[in-house]
Backbone as a chain_set.jsonl record, in Angstrom:
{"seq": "XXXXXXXXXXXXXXXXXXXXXXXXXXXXXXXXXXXXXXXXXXXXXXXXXXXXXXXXXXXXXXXXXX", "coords": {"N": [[29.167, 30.926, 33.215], [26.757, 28.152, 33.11], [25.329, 26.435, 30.872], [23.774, 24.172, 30.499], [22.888, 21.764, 32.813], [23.656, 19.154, 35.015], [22.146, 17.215, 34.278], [20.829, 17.546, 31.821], [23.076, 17.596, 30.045], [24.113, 14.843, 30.554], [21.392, 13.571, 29.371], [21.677, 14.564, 26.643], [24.192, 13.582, 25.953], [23.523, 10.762, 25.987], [21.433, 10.48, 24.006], [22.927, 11.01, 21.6], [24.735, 9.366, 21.453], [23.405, 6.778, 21.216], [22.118, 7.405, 18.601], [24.364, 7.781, 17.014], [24.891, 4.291, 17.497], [22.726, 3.636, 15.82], [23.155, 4.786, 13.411], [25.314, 3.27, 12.291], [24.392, 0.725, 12.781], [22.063, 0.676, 10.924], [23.917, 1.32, 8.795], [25.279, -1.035, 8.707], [22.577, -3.362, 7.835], [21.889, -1.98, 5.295], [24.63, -3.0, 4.368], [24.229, -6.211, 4.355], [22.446, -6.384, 3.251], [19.485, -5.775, 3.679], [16.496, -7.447, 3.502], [14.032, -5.853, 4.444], [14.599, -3.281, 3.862], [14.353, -2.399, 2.234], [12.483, -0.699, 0.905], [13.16, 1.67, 1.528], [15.181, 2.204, -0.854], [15.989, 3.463, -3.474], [14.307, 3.137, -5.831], [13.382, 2.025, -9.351], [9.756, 1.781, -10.965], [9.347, -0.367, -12.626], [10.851, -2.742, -14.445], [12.532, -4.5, -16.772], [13.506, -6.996, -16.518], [13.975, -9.662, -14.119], [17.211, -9.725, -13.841], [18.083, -7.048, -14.281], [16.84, -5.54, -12.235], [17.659, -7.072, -9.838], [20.684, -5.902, -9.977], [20.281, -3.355, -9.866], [18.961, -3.458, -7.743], [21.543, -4.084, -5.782], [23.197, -2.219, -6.49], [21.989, -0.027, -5.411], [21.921, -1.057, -2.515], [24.581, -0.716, -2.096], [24.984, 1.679, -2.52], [24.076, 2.683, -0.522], [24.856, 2.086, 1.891], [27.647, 2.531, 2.088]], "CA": [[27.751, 30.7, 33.375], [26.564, 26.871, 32.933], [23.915, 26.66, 29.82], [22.891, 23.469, 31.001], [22.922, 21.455, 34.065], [24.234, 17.864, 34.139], [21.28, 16.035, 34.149], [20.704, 17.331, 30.656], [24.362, 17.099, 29.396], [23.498, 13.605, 30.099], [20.405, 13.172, 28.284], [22.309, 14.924, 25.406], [25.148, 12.495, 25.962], [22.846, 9.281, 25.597], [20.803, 10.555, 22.425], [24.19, 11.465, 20.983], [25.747, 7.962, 21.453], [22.571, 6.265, 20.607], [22.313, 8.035, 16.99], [25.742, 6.586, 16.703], [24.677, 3.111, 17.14], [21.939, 3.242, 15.192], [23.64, 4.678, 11.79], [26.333, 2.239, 12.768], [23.464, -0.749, 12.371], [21.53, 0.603, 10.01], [25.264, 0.666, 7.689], [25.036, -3.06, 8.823], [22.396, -3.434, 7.244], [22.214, -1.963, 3.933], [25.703, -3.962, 3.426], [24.247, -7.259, 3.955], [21.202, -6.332, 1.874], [18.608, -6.388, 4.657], [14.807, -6.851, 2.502], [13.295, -5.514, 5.245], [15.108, -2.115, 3.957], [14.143, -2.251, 0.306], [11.143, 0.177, 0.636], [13.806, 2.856, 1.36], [15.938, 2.12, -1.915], [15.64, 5.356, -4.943], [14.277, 1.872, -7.259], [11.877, 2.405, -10.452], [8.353, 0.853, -10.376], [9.518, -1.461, -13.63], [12.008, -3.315, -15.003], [12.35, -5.304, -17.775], [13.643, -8.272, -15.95], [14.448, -9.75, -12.544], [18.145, -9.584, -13.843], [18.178, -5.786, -14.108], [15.903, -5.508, -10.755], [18.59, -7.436, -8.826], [21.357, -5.497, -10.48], [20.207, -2.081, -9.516], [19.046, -2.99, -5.734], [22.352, -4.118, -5.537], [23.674, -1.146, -6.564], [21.258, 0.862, -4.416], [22.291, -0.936, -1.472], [26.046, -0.629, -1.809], [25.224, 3.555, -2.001], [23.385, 3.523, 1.156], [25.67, 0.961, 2.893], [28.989, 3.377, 2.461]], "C": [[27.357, 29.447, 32.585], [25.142, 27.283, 31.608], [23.345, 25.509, 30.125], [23.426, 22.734, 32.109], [23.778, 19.635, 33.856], [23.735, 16.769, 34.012], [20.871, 16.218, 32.576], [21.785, 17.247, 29.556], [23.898, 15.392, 29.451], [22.593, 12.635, 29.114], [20.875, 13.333, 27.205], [23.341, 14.137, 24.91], [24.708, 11.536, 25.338], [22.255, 9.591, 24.269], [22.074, 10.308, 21.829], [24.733, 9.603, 20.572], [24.638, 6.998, 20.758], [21.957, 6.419, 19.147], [23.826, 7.234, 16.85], [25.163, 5.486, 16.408], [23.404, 2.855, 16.011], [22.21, 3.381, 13.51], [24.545, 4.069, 11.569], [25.508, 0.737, 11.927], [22.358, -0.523, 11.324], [22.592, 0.47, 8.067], [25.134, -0.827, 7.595], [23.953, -3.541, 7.736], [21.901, -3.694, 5.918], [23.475, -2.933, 3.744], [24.957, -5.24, 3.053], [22.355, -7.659, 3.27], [19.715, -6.844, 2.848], [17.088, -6.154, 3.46], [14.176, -6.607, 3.576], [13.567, -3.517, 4.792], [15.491, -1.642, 2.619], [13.314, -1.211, -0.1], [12.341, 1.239, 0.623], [15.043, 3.053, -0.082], [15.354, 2.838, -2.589], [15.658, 3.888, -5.566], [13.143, 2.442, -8.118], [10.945, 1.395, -10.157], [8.461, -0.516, -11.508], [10.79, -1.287, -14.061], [12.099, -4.478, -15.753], [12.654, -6.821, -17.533], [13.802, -8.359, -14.34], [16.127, -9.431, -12.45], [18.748, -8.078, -13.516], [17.789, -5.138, -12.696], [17.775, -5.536, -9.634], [19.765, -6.15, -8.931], [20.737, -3.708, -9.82], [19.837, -2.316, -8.126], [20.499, -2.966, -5.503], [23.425, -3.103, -5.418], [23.659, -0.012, -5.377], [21.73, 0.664, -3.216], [23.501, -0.607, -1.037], [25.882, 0.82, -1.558], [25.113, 3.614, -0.776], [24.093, 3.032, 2.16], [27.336, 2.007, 2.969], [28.771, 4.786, 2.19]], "O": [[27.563, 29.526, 31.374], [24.313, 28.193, 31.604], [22.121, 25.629, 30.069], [24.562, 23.085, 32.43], [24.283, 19.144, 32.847], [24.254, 15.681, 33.764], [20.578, 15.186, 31.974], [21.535, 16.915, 28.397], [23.409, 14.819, 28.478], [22.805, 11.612, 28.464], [20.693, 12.389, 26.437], [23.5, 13.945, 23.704], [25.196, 11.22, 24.253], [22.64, 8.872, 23.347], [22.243, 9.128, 21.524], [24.973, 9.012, 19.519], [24.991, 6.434, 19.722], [21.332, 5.485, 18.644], [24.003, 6.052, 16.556], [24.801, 5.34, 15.24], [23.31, 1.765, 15.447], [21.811, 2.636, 12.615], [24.884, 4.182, 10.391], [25.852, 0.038, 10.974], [21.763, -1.504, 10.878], [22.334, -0.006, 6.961], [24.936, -1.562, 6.627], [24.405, -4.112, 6.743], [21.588, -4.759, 5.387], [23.305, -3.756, 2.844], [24.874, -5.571, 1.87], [21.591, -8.593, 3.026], [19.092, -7.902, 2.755], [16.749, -5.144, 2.842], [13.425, -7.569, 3.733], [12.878, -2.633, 5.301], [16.365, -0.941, 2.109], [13.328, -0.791, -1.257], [12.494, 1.734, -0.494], [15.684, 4.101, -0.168], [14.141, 2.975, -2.431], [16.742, 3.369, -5.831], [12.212, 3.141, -7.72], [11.098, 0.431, -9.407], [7.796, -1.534, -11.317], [11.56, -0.328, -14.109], [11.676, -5.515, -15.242], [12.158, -7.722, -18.209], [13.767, -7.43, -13.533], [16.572, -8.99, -11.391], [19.657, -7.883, -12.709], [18.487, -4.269, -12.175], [18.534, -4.722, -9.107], [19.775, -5.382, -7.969], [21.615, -3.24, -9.095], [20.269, -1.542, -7.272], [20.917, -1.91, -5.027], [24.31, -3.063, -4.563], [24.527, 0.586, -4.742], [22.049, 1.65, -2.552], [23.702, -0.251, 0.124], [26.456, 1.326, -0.593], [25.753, 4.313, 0.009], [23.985, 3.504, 3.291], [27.985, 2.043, 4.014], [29.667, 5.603, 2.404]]}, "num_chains": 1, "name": "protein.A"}
């Protein structure tokens, strides 16, 4: 007995593959340090310099990137 038909195996297919590509390019990326994708970084609201700043996005992005 079929639970679904195969027009929605399909649909289920395409989401499926399309979640793929997208945590695929959003890995992309965090690696190459996209600032468009800084708001989502765990960062504090201060920091004693820009040196420390840099130094912890950098950090931040390497987590989210692997």
């Amino acid at each position: 007995m079929p639970v679904c038909g195969p027009k929605l195996s399909l649909c289920g297919l395409i989401i499926s593959v399309w979640g793929i590509i997208q945590l695929v390019l959003m890995g992309v990326f965090y690696y190459i340090h996209s600032v468009a994708l800084i708001e989502d970084l765990p960062l504090e609201e201060h920091y004693p310099g820009p040196v420390e700043f840099y130094a912890a996005a950098d950090q931040a992005y390497s987590q989210n990137a692997y």
